[in-house]
DRENVO-913575 format. One line per field, with one value per residue: residue in one letter; x, y, z of N, C-alpha, C, O in turn. Coordinates in nm, 3 decimals. Example, Ala and Ser with C-alpha at 12.3 -4.5 7.8 and 13.67 -1.06 7.14 Angstrom:
<dogus>
residu <- a; s
n.east <- 1.319; 1.285
n.north <- -0.569; -0.225
n.up <- 0.780; 0.708
ca.east <- 1.230; 1.367
ca.north <- -0.450; -0.106
ca.up <- 0.780; 0.714
c.east <- 1.320; 1.290
c.north <- -0.330; 0.003
c.up <- 0.780; 0.787
o.east <- 1.424; 1.341
o.north <- -0.332; 0.114
o.up <- 0.846; 0.804
</dogus>
This chain:
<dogus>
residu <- x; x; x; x; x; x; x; x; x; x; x; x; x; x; x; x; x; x; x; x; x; x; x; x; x; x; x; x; x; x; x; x; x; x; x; x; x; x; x; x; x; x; x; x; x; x; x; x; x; x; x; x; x; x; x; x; x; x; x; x; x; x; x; x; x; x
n.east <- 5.784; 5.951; 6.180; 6.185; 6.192; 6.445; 6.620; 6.594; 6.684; 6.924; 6.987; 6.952; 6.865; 7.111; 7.351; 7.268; 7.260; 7.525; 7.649; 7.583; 7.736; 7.990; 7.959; 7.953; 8.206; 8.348; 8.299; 8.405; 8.678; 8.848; 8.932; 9.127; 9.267; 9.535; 9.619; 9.599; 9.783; 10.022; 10.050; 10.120; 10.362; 10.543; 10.485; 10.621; 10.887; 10.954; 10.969; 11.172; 11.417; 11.426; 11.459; 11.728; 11.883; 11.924; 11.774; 11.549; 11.201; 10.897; 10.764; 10.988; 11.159; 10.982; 10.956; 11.247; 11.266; 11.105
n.north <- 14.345; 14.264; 14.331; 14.574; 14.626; 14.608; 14.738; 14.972; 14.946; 14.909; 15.169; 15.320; 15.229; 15.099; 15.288; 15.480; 15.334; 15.323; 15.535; 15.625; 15.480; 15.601; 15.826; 15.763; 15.673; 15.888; 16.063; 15.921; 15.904; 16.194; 16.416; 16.730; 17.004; 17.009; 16.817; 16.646; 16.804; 16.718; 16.454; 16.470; 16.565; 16.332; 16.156; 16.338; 16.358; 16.025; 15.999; 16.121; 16.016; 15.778; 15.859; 15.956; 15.759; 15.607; 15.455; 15.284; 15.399; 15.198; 15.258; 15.317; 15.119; 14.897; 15.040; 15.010; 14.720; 14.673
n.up <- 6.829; 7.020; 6.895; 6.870; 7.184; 7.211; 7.059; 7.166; 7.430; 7.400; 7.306; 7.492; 7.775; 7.857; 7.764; 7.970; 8.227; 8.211; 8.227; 8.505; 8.610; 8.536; 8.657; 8.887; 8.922; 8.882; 9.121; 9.354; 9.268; 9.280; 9.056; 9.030; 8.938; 9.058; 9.153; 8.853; 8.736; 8.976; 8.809; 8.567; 8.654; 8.755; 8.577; 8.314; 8.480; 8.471; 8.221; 8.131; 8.289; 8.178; 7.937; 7.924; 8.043; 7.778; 7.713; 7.448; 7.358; 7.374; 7.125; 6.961; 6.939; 6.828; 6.600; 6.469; 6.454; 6.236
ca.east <- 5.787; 6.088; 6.266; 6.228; 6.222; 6.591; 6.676; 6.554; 6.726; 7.082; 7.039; 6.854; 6.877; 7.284; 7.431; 7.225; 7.327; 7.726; 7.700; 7.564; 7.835; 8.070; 7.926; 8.013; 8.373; 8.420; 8.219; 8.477; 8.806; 8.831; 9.051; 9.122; 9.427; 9.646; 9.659; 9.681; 9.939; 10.135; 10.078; 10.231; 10.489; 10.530; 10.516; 10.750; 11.012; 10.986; 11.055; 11.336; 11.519; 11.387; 11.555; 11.891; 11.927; 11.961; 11.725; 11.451; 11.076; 10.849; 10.727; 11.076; 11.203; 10.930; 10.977; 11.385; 11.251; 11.035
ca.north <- 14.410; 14.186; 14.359; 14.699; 14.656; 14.522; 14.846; 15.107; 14.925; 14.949; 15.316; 15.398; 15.158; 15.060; 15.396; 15.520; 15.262; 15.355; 15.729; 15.664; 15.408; 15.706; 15.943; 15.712; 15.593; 16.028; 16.101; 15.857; 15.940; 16.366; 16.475; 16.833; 17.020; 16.984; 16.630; 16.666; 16.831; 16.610; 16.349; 16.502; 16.602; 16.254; 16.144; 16.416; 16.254; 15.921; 16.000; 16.229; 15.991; 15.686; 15.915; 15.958; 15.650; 15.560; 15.344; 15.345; 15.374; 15.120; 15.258; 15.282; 15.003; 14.836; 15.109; 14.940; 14.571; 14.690
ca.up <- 6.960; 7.122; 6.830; 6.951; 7.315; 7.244; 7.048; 7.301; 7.573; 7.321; 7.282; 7.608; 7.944; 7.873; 7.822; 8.085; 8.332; 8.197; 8.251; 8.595; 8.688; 8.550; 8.750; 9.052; 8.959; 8.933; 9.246; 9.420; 9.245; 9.280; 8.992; 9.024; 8.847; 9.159; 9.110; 8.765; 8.734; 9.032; 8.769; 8.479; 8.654; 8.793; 8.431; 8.241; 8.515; 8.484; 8.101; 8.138; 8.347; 8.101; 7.776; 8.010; 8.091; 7.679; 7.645; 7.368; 7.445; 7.305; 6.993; 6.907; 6.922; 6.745; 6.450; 6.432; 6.460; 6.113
c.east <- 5.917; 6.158; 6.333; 6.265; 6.388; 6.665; 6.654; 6.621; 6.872; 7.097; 6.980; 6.961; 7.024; 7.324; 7.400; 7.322; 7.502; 7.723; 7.658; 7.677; 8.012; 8.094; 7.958; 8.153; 8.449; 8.423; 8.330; 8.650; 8.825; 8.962; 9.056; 9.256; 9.535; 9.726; 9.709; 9.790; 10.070; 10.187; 10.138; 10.368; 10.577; 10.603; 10.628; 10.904; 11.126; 11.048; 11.135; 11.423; 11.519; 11.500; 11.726; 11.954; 12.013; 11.870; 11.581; 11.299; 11.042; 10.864; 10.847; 11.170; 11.090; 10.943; 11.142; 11.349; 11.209; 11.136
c.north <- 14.378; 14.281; 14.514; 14.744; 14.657; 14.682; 14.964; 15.028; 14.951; 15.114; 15.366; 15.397; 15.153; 15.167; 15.495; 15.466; 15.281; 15.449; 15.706; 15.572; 15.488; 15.781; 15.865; 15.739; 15.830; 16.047; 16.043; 15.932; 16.140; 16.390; 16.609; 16.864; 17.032; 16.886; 16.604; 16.667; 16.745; 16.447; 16.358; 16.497; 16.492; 16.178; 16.160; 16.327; 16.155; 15.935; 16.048; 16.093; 15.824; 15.724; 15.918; 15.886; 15.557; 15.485; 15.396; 15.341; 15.247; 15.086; 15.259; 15.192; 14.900; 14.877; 15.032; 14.824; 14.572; 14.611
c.up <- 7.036; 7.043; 6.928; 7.075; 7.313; 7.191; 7.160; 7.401; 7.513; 7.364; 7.421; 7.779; 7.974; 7.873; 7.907; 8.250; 8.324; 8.239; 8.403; 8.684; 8.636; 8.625; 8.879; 9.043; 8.964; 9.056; 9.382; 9.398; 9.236; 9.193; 8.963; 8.958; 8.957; 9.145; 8.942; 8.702; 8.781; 8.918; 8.648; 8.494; 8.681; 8.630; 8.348; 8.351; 8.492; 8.294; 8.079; 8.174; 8.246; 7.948; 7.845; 8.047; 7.962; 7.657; 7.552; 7.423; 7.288; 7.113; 6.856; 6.846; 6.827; 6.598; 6.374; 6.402; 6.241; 6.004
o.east <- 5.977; 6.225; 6.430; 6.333; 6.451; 6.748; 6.744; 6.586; 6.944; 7.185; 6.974; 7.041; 7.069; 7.356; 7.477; 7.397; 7.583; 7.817; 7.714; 7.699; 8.120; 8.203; 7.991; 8.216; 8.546; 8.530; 8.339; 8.718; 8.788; 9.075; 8.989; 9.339; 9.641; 9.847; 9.817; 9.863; 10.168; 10.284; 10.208; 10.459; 10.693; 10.719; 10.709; 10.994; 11.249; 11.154; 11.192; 11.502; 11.623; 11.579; 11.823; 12.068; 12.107; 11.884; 11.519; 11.277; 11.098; 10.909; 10.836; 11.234; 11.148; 10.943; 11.151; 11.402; 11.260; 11.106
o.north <- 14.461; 14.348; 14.548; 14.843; 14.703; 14.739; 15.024; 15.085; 15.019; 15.167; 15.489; 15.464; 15.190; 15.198; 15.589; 15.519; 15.257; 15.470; 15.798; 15.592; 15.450; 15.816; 15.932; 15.807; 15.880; 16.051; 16.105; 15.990; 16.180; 16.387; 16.636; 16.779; 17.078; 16.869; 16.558; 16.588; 16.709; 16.370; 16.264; 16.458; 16.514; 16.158; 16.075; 16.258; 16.153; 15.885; 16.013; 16.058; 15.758; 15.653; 15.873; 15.906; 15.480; 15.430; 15.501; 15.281; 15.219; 15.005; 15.231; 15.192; 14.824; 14.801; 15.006; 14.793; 14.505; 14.605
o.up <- 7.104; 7.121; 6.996; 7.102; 7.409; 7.263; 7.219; 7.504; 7.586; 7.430; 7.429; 7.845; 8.082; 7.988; 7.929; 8.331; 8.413; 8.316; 8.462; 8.803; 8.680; 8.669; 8.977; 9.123; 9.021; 9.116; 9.488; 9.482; 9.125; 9.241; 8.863; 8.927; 8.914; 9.131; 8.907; 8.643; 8.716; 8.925; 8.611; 8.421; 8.647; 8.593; 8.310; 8.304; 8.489; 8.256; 7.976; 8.087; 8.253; 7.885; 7.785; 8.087; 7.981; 7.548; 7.570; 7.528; 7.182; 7.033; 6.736; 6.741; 6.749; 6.500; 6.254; 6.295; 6.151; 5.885
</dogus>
């Protein structure tokens, strides 16, 4: 009995209790494609001016270290 209560609360009670502490952290944060977008664009930027500058990104530089 302990066994099962323990499984039904794995597959049940916990990702219950996650999806509803999802449904908050959305409910709070409003991501619409306005914002979105501002954050792409935000993004695409900071890497433009990151590639222009010369320098490598991460994954690059770890691929040279190899």
């Amino acid at each position: 009995p302990h066994v099962l209560a323990t499984i039904n609360a794995l597959f049940t009670l916990i990702p219950c209790a996650l999806f509803l502490c999802m449904m908050a952290l959305l409910a709070i944060y409003k991501l619409n494609s306005r914002l979105v977008d501002s954050i792409a664009r935000e993004l695409a930027s900071k890497r433009d001016s990151r590639n222009d500058a010369g320098q490598l990104s991460p994954a690059t530089q770890s691929a040279l270290q190899e």
